[in-house]
Each structure stands twice: as C-alpha cells, then as structure tokens.
GUKE-19733 format. One line per field, with one value per residue (C-alpha): residue in one letter; residue number from 1; z negated, y, x. Coordinates in steps of 0.05 Angstrom, whole numbers. Layout:
N
residuo <- A; ...
num <- NUM; ...
zz <- Z; ...
yy <- Y; ...
xx <- X; ...
***
This chain:
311
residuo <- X; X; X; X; X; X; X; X; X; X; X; X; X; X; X; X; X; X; X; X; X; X; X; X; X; X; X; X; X; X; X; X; X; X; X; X; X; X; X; X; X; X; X; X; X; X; X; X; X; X; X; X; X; X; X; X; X; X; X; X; X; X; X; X; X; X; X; X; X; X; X; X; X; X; X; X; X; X; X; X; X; X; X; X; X; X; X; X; X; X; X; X; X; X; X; X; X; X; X; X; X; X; X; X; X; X; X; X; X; X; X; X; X; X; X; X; X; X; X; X; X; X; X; X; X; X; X; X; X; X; X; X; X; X; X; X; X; X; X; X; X; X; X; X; X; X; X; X; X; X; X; X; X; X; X; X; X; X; X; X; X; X; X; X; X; X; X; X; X; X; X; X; X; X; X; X; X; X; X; X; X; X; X; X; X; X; X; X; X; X; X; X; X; X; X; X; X; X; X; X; X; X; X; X; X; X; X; X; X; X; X; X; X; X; X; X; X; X; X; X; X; X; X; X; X; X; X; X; X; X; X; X; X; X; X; X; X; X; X; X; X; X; X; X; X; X; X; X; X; X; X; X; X; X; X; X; X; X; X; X; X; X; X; X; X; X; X; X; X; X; X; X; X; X; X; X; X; X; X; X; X; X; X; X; X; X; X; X; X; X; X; X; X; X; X; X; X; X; X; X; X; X; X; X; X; X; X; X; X; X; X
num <- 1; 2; 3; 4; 5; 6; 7; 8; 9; 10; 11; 12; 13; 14; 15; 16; 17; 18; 19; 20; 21; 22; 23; 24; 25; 26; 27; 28; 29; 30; 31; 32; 33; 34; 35; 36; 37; 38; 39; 40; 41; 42; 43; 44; 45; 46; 47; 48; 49; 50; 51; 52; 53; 54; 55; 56; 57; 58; 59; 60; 61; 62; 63; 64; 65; 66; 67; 68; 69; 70; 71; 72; 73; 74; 75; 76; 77; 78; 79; 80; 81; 82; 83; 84; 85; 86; 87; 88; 89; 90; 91; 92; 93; 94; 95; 96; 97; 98; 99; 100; 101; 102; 103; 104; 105; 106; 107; 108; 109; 110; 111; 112; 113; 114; 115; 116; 117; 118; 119; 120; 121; 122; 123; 124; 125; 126; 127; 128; 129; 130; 131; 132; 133; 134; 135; 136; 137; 138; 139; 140; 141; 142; 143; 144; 145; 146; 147; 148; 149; 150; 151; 152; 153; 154; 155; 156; 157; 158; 159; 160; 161; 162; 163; 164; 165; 166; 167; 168; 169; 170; 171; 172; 173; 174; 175; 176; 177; 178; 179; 180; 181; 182; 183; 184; 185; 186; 187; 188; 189; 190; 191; 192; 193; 194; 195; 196; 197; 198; 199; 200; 201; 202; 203; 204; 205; 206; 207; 208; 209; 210; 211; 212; 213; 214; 215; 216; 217; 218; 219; 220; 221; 222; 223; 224; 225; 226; 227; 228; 229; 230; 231; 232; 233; 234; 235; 236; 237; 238; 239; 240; 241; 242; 243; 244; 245; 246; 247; 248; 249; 250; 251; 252; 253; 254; 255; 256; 257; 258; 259; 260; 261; 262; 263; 264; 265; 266; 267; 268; 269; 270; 271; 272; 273; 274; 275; 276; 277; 278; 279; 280; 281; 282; 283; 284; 285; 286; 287; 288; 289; 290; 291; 292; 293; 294; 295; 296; 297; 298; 299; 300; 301; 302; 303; 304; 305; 306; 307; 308; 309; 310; 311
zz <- -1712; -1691; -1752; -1795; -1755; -1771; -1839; -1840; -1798; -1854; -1907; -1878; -1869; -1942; -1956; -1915; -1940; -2021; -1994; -1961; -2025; -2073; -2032; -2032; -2108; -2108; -2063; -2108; -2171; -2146; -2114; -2180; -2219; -2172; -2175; -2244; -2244; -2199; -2230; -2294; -2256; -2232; -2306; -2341; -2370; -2345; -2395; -2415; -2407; -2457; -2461; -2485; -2515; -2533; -2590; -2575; -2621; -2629; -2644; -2698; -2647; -2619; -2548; -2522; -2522; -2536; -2535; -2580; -2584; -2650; -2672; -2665; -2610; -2536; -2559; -2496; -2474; -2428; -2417; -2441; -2448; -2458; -2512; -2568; -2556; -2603; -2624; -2573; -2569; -2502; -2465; -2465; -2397; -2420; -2363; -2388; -2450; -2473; -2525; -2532; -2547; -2597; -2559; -2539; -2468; -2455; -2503; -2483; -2465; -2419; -2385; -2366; -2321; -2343; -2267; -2228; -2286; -2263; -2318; -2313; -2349; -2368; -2348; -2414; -2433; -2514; -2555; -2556; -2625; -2633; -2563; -2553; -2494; -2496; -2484; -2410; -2399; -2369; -2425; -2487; -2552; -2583; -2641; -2636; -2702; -2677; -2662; -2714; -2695; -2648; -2573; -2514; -2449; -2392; -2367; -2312; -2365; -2360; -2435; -2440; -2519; -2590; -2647; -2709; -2721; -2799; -2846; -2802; -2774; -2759; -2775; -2745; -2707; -2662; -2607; -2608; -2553; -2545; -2538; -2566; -2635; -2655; -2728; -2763; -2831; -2861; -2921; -2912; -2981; -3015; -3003; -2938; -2926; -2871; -2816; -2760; -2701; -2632; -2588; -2526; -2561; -2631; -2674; -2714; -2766; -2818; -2869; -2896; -2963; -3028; -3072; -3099; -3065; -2999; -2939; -2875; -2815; -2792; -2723; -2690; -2676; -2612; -2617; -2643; -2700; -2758; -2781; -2814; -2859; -2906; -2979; -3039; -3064; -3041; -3035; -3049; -2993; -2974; -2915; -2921; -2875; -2874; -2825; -2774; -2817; -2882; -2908; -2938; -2959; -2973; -2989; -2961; -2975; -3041; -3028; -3092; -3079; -3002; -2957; -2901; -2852; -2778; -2776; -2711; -2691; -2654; -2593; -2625; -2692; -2735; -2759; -2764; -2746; -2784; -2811; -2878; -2908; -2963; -2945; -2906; -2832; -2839; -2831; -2824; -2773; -2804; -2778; -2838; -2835; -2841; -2902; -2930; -2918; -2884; -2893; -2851; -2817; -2738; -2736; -2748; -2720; -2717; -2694; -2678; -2636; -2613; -2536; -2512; -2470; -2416; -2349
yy <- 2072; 2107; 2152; 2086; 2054; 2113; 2110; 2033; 2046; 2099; 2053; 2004; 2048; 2069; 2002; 1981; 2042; 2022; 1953; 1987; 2028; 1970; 1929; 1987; 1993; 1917; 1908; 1974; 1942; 1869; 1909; 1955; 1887; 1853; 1918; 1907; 1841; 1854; 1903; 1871; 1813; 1870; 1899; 1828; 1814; 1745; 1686; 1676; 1603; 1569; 1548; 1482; 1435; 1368; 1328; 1282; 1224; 1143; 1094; 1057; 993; 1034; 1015; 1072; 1144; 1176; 1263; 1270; 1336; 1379; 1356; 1278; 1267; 1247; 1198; 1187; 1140; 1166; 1107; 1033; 1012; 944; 985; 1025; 1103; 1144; 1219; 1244; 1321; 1361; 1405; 1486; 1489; 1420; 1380; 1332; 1294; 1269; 1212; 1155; 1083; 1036; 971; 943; 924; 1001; 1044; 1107; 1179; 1176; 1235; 1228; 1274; 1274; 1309; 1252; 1199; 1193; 1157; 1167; 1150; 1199; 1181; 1187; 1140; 1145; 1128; 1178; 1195; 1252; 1286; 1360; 1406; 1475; 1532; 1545; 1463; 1455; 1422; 1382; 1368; 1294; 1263; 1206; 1167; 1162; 1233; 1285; 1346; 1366; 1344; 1393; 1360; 1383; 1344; 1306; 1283; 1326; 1329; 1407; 1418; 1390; 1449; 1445; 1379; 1394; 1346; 1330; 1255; 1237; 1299; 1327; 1395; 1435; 1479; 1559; 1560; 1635; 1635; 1613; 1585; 1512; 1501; 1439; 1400; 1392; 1356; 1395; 1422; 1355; 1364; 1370; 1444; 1486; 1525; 1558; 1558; 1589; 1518; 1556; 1576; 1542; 1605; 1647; 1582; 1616; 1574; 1589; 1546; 1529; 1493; 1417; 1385; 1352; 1409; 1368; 1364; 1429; 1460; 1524; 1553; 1566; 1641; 1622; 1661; 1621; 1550; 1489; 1446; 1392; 1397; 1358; 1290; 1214; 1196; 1267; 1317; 1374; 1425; 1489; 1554; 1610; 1670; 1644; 1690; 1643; 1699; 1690; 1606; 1585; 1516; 1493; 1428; 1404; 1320; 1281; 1215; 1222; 1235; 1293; 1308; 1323; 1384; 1419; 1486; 1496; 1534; 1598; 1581; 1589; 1520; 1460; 1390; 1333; 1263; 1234; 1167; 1134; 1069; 1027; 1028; 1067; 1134; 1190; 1246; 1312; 1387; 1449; 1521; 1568; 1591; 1525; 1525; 1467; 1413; 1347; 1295; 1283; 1204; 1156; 1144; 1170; 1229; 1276; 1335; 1397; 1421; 1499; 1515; 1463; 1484
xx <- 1101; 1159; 1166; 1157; 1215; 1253; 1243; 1262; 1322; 1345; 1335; 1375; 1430; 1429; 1429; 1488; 1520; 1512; 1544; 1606; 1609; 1613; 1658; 1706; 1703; 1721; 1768; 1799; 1800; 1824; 1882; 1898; 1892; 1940; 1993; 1996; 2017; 2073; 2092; 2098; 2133; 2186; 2192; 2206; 2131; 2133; 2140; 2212; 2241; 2246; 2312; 2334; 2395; 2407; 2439; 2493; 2496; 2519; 2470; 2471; 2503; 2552; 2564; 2523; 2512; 2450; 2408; 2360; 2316; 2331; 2256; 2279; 2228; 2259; 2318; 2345; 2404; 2454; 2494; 2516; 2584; 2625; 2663; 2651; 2660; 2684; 2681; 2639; 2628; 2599; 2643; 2628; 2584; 2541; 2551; 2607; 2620; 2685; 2698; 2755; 2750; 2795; 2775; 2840; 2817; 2787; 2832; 2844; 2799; 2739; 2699; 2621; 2588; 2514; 2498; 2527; 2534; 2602; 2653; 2724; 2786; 2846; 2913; 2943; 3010; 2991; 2932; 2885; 2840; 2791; 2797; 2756; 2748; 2786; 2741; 2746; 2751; 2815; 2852; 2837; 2873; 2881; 2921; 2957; 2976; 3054; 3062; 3051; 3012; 2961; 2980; 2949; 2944; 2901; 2846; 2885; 2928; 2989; 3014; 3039; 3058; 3051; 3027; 3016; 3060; 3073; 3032; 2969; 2971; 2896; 2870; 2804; 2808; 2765; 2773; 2737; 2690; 2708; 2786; 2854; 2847; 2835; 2821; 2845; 2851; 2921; 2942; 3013; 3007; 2981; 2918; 2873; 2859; 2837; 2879; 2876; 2931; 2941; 2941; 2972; 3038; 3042; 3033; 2983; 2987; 2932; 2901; 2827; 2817; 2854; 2837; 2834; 2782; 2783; 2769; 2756; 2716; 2727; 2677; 2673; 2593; 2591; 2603; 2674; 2644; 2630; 2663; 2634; 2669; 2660; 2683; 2689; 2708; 2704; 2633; 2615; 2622; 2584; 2574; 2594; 2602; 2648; 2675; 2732; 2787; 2767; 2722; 2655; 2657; 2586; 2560; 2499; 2484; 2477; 2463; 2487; 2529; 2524; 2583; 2559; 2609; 2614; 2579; 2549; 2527; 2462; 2466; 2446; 2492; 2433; 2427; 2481; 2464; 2505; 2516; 2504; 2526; 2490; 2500; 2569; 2557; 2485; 2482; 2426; 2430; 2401; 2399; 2397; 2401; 2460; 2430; 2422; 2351; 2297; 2338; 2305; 2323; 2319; 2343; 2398; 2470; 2543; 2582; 2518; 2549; 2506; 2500; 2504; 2450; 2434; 2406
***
C-alpha cells in the first residue's frame, strides 16, 4: 500500500511538474509576443494617421460658407450669414478663414475662427476686395478699386505699404505660404500677365508669362513651389502650372467653352482643386492632377479654396 502510494505521489508530482513546465512556456511566449509589440510601438510600426484637409467653398446661394472632403462626401456648413461673403481662402495654420463682403450694410473684411466660431470684422477705413493671409499670418494684402496696387495691412488693420501700384486695379494675387513673394496678374503691358513681387519692400518685380492671352488667377501650392494660373480667352480659360521663377508652363486642363479659374493646391501640391463655369451664376467645383490627370468633379459652388493640413 505504501509503495503504491509512493508511486501515486510520484506521478502526481510529474504531473504537476509538466503543468509548471507548460505554463512557463506560455507565460514565455505571451511575454516575447507582447515585447514585440512595444517594441514596434517604440520603432514607429504603429498605423500612421491619416491626415486630413478640407475644401473651402460658396454655395451655390451664397450667404454661407461651406468644407467639403476632396471625394465630395461630408459637405459641411460652417456658418450662415445676412451677407454674401466673398473670396474666401484659409489661412496657413487652418484654423481661420478670411473673406470680404460687397453688401453695403456689412462691407468690409471679416475673420472666422473655425475653433471657437468666432466672426470678427477688420478695422479697415477703405473697401476691401480679394483679401489673403501672408505666410506667417500677421498681415494680409487687399485691393481696393480707388487705390492702385496691392495694399499690405496687418491683421488689426494697420495699413503699412502699397507695392506693386503700376497697372493692376482689381487684380487677383496670392501670398507664398513659404516666405516673401506674392504673385499677381497685371495688365501693365496691355495685357494681364503674371508677376512676382517682394510685398515687404516693393521690389524683386519679376514677371513669369508673355504672351497674348489673358494670364490670371494666379495661387501659390503650398510648398511656395509651384503656381497655378488660368490662361486663355473670354469664355475659354484653362489651368495651367509652372515653377515659381516662370519656368516649366504646363497646361492641364483642356475643357472647351468653359471658363476654369480659381485654382487650389492640395495639401501635398499633387493635385489642384478649381471652378468651372458653363453656365451664368452656376458653376461646378472640380479637383485634377498636376499632371493633368483624373479630372472629376467633387460638387457645385464658388471660390473653392484648399486647406493645409488640419489637426
């Protein structure tokens, strides 16, 4: 009896032993597995964010302002207004949009902050048309019909110089993202072509195109890399890209008896988003390539102006 016991108390042990073993070798490999995933954690192996940006646009009504993702899905309203806003663009960072208004009873240049959804006026004394951000945010640059040339004012509404005053009432212009240089339209020659300008002193006047058609619509990517423009006749214009020094003009959209304009780079600059007119007071919004490839559009409305980056 005893030996028996013995025996049973042996195979026990074994058994209790294999168990010990095996929870070892577990507990081994759940740790090994678990290493490995903080270590990948550590070394960057976890999923990248996606990161994301919206479209600004006008609706078809006007008396909003409106995002739209670059697929056309999410059409989202930001705000509604008794007026009609005007030339709306995003600043550099993405949390503030500025546009102006021709409504007698609102005129001037407003500011909304998308965080707080906080709308503010400028204290400007002049009419203000086609405002945009500088690149670092503190100042923007207007026309005004009365005044020729670009005025620079700061965002509190301190007006600090006029450039670029030769030949270019009304003209559209755009601010690099990246530094110093706006580029412009200027019909100083006869005809509207494009230039560059240092808008902190007034010099480095450069122009990019010549020849007879109409240049216009001018936009830095967002690199300060690249600009978009819009060439050719009444009725008739199309996008087209080139380097910042005028080098390398390409045309990219090839729409026959539409008017494109406004054009947009993407965050990235790979692809341009902009309007097209077919028809008075209907217009399509439409995204393409750099290379002039996938051409489709996202919607319909006015002034459609490409975020950076949002948070």
């Amino acid at each position: 009896m005893e030996k028996k016991n013995r025996k049973k108390y042996k195979i026990d042990k074994m058994i209790l032993r294999l168990i010990e073993m095996r929870f070892i070798k577990t507990s081994f490999i759940i740790f090994f597995i678990l290493s490995i995933i903080t270590f990948g954690n550590k070394i960057g192996c976890q999923r990248t964010p996606v990161k994301k940006s919206r479209i600004l646009y006008l609706p078809v009504d006007k008396s909003s302002l409106y995002t739209i993702d670059m697929d056309g899905s999410g059409s989202t309203e930001l705000f509604r207004t008794d007026f009609k806003p005007q030339w709306p663009s995003w600043s550099n960072h993405g949390t503030e949009i500025i546009f102006n208004t021709y409504d007698k009873k609102y005129e001037g240049v407003y500011i909304f902050n998308i965080l707080d959804n906080n709308l503010k006026k400028i204290k400007l004394t002049q009419l203000v048309d086609l405002p945009c951000w500088s690149g670092d945010g503190k100042n923007i640059a207007f026309m005004n019909e009365d005044t020729p040339g670009i005025i620079i004012s700061s965002v509190k509404g301190d007006v600090l110089r006029t450039v670029a005053g030769e030949g270019i009432n009304g003209a559209y212009h755009n601010w690099s993202p990246t530094d110093n240089q706006l580029v412009f339209e200027s019909g100083r020659d006869g005809n509207p072509e494009i230039y560059t300008i240092n808008p902190l002193t007034g010099n480095e006047l450069k122009r990019l195109t010549n020849n007879e058609l109409l240049d216009e619509w001018p936009s830095f990517s967002k690199d300060g890399l690249l600009i978009a423009w819009v060439r050719g006749v009444e009725g008739n214009k199309d996008i087209w890209v080139m380097n910042r020094d005028g080098s390398g003009p390409k045309q990219i959209s090839f729409d026959i008896n539409i008017g494109d304009g406004f054009p947009s780079f993407s965050p990235d600059g790979s692809e341009l988003v902009f309007q097209s007119n077919s028809e008075k007071d209907s217009a399509s919004i439409n995204i393409i390539n750099v290379d002039g490839s996938n051409l489709r559009k996202i919607g319909d409305g006015f002034f459609p102006n490409w975020s950076p980056y949002l948070e």
